[in-house]
N, CA and C atoms as an extended XYZ file, in Angstrom:
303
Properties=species:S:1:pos:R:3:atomname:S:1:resname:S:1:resid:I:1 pbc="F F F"
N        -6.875       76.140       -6.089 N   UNK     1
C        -7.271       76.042       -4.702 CA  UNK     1
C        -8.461       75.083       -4.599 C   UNK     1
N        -8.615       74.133       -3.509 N   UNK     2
C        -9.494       73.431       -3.235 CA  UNK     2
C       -10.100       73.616       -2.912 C   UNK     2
N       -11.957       73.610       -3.207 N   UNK     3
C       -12.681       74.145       -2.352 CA  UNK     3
C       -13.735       73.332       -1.688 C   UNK     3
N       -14.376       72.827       -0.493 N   UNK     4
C       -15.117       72.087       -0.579 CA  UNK     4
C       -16.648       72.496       -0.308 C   UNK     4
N       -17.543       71.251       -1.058 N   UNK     5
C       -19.212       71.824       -1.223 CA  UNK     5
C       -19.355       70.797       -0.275 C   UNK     5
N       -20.633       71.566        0.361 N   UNK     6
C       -21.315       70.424        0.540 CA  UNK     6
C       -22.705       70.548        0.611 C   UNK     6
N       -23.861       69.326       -0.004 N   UNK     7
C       -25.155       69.717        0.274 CA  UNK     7
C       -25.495       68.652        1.199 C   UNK     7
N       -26.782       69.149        1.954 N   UNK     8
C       -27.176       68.423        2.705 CA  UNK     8
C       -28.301       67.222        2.226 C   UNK     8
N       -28.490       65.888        2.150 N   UNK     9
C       -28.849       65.176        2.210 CA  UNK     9
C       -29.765       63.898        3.471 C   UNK     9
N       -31.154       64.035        2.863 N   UNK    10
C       -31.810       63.286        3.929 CA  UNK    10
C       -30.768       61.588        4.245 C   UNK    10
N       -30.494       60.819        3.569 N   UNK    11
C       -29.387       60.167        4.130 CA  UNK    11
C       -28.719       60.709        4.933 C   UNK    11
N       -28.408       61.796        5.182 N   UNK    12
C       -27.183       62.246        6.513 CA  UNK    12
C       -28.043       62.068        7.780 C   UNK    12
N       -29.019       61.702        7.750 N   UNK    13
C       -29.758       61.877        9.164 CA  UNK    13
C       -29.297       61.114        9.850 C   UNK    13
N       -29.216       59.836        9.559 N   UNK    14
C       -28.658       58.878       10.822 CA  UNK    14
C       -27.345       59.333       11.239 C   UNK    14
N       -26.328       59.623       10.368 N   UNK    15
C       -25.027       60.422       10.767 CA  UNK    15
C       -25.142       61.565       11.841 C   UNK    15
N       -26.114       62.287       11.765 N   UNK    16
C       -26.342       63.873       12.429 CA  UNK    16
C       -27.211       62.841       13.779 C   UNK    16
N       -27.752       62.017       13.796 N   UNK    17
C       -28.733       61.512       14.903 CA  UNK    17
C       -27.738       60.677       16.042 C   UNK    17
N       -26.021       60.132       15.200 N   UNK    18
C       -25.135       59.187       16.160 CA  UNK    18
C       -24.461       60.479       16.462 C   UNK    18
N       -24.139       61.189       15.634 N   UNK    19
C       -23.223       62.500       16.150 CA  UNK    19
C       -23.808       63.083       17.773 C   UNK    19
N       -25.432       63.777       17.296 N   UNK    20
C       -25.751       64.285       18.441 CA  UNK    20
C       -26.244       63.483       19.530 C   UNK    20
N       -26.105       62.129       19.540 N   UNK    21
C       -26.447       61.298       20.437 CA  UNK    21
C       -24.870       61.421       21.652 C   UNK    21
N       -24.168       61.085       20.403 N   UNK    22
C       -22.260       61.218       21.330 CA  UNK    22
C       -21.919       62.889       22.041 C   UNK    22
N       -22.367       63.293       21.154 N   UNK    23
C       -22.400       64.543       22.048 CA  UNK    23
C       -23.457       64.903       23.262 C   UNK    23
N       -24.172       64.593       23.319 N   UNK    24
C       -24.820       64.612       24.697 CA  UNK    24
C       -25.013       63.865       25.494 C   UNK    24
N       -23.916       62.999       24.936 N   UNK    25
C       -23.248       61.894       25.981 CA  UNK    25
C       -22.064       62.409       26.574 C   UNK    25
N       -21.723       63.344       25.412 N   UNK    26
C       -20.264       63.702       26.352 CA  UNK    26
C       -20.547       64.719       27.508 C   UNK    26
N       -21.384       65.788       27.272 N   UNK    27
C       -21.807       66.673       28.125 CA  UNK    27
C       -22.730       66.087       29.491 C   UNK    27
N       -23.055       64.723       29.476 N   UNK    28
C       -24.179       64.671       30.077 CA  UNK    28
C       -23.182       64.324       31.326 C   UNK    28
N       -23.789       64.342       32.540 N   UNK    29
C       -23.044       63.399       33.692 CA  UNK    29
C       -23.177       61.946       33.471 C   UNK    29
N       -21.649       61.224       34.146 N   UNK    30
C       -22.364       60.012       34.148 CA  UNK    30
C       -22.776       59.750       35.681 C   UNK    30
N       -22.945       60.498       36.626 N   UNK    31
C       -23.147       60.025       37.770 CA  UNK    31
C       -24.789       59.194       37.960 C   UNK    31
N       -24.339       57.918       38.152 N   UNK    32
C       -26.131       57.413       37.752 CA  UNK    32
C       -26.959       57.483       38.889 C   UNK    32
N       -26.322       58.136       39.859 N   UNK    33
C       -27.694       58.788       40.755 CA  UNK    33
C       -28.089       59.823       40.614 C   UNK    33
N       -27.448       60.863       39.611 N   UNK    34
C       -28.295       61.816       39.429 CA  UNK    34
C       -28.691       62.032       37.797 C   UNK    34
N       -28.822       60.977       37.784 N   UNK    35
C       -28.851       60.663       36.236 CA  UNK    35
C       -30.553       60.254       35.900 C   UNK    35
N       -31.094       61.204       34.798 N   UNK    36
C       -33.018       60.809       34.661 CA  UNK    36
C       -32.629       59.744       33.646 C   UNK    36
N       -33.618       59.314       33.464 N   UNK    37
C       -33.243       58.212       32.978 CA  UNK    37
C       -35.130       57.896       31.864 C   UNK    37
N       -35.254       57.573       30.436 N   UNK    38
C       -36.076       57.259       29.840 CA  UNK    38
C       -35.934       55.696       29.855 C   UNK    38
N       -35.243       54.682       30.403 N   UNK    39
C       -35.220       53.462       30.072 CA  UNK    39
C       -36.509       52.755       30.729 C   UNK    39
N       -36.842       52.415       29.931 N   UNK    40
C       -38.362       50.722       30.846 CA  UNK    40
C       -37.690       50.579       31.788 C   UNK    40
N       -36.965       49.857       31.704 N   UNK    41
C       -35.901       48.653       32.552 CA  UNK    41
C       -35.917       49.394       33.592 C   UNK    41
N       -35.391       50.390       34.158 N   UNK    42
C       -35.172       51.563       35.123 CA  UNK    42
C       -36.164       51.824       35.451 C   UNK    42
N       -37.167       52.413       34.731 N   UNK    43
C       -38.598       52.524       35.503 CA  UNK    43
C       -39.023       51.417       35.899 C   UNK    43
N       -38.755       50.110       35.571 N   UNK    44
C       -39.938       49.238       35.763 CA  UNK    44
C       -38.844       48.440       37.299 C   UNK    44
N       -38.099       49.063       37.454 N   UNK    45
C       -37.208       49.034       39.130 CA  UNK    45
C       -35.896       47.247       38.961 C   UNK    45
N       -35.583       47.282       37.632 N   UNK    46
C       -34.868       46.618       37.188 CA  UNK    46
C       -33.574       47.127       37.404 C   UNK    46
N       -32.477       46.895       38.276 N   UNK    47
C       -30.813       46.840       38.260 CA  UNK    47
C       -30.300       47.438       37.073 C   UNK    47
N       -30.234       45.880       36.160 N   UNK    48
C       -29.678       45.892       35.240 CA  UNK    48
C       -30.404       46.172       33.729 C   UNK    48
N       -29.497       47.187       32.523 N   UNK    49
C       -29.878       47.589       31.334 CA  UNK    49
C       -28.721       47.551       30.964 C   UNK    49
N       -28.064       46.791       29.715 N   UNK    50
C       -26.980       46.777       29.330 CA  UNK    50
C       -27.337       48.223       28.491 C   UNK    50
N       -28.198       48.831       27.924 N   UNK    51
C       -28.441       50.398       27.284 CA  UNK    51
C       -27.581       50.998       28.118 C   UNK    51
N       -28.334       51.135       29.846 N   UNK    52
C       -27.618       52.337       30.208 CA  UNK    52
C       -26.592       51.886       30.718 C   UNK    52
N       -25.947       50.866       30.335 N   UNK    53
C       -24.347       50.633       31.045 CA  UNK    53
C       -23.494       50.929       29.896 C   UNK    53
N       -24.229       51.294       28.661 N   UNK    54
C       -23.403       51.360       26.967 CA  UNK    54
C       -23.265       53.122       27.632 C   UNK    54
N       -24.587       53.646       27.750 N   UNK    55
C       -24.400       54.823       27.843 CA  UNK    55
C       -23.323       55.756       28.961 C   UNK    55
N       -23.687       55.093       30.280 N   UNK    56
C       -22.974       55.706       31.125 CA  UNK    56
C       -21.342       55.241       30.703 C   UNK    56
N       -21.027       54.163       30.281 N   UNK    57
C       -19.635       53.761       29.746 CA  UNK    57
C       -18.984       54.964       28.836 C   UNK    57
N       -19.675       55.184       27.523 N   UNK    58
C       -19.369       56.162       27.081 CA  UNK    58
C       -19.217       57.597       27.306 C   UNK    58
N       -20.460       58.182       28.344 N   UNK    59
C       -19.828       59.171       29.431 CA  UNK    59
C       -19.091       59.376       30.124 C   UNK    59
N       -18.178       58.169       30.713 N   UNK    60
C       -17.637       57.997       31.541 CA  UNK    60
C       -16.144       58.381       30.389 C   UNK    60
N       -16.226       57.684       29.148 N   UNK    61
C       -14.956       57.844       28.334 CA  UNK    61
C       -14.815       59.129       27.971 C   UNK    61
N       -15.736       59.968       27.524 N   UNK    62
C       -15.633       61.534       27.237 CA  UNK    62
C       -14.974       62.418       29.060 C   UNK    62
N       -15.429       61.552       29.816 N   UNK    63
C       -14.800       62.399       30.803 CA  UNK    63
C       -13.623       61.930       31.323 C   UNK    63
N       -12.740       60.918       30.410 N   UNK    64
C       -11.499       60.937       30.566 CA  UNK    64
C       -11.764       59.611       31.875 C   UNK    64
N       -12.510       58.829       32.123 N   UNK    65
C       -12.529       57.882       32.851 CA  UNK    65
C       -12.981       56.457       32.655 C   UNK    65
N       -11.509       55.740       32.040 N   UNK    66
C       -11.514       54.903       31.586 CA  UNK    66
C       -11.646       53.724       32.479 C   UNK    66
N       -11.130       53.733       33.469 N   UNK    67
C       -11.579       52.575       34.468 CA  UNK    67
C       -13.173       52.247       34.792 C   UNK    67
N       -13.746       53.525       34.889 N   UNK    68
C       -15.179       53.455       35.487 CA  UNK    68
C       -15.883       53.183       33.973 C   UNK    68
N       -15.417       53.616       32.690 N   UNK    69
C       -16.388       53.040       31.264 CA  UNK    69
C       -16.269       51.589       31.324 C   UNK    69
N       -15.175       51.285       31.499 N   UNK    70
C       -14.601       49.623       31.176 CA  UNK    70
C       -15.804       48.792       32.224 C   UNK    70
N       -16.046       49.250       33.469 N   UNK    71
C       -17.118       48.752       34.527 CA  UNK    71
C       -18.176       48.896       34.178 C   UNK    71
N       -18.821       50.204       33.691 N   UNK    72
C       -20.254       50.065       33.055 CA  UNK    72
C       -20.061       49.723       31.888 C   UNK    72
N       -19.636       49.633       30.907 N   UNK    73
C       -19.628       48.487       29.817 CA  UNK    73
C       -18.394       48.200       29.433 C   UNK    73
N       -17.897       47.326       28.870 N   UNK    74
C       -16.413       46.960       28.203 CA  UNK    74
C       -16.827       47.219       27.002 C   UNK    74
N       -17.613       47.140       26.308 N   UNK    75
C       -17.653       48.058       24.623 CA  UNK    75
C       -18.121       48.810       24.342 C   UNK    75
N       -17.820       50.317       25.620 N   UNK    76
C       -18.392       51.421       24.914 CA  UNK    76
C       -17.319       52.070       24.448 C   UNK    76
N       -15.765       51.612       24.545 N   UNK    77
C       -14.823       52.745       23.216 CA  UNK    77
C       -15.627       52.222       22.202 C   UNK    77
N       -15.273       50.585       21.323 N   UNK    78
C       -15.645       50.349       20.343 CA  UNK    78
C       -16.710       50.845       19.835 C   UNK    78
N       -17.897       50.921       20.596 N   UNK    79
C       -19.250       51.825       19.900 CA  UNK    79
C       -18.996       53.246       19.702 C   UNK    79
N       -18.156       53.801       20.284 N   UNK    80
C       -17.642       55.203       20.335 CA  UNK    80
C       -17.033       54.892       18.564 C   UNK    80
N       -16.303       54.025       18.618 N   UNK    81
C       -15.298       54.517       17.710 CA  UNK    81
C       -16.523       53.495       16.096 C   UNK    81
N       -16.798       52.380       16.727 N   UNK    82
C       -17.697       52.721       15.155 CA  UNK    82
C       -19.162       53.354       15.046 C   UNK    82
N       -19.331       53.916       15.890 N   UNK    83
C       -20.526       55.316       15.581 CA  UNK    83
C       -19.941       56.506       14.999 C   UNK    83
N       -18.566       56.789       15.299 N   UNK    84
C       -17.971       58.135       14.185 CA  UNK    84
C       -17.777       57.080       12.905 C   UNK    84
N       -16.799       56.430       12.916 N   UNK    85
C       -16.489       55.596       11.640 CA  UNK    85
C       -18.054       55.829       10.609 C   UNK    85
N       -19.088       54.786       11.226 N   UNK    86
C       -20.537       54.945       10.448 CA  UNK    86
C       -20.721       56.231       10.084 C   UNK    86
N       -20.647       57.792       10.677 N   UNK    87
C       -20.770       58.886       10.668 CA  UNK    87
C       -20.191       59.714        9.640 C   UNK    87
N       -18.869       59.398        9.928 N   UNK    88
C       -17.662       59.857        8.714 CA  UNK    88
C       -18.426       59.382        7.562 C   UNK    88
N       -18.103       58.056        7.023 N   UNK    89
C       -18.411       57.662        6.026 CA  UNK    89
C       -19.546       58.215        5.656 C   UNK    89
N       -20.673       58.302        6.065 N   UNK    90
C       -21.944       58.402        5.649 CA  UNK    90
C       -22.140       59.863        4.919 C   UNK    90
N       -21.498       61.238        6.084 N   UNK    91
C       -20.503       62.301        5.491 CA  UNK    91
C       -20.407       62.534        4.190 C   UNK    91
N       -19.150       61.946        4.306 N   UNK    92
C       -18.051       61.651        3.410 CA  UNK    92
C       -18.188       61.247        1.910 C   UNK    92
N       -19.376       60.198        2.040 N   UNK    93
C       -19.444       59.932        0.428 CA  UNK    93
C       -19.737       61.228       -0.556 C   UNK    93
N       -20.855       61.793       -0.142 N   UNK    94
C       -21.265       63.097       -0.583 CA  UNK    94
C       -20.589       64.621       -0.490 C   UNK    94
N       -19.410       64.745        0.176 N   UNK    95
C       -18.567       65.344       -0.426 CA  UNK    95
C       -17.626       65.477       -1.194 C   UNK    95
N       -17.894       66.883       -2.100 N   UNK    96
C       -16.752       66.912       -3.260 CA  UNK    96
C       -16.141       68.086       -3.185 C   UNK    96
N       -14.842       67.683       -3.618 N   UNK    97
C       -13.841       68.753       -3.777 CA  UNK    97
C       -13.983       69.140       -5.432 C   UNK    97
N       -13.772       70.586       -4.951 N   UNK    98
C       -13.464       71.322       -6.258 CA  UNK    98
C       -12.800       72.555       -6.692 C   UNK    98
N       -12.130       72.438       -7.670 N   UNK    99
C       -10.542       73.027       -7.889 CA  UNK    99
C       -11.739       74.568       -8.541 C   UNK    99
N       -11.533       75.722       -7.999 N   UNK   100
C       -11.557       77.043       -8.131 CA  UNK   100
C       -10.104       77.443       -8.937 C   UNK   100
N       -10.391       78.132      -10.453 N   UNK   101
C        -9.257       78.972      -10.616 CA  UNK   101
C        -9.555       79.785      -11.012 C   UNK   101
């Protein structure tokens, strides 16, 4: 039987830091008027932040709304999809399987 270990490693941090970044992207609203916002750009009464057009894009994709991500950014699947990729891997190297008999 296969069993798998795993220890935790300070290298996993950036993995655990894109993970919980995507996840409270997915939960967050993207409605950007009721949306707080830590950006300069935004405080300093600037329109445009390609940041929060990455971000609200990717909120917009966790809530199943692909027309409105594609408008606030056109590459927030791709960052979606290589922020797990980076994640996995990073994971991944450091686990091992091991045969219990």
């Amino acid at each position: 039987m296969k069993r798998v270990t795993y220890k935790y490693r300070n290298s996993h941090l950036e993995a655990y830091f894109w993970l919980i970044a995507l996840v409270s992207l997915a939960f967050s609203s993207p409605d950007k008027a009721t949306h707080y916002t830590l950006c300069i750009f935004k405080n300093l009464g600037f329109d445009f932040c390609p940041g929060c057009g990455l971000g609200h894009g990717i909120a917009y994709l966790f809530h199943g709304q692909l027309l409105e991500s594609w408008q606030a950014h056109p590459l927030a699947l791709l960052a979606v999809v290589i922020l797990l990729v980076r994640s996995i891997n990073i994971l991944r190297k450091d686990i091992k399987f091991t045969i219990k008999e």
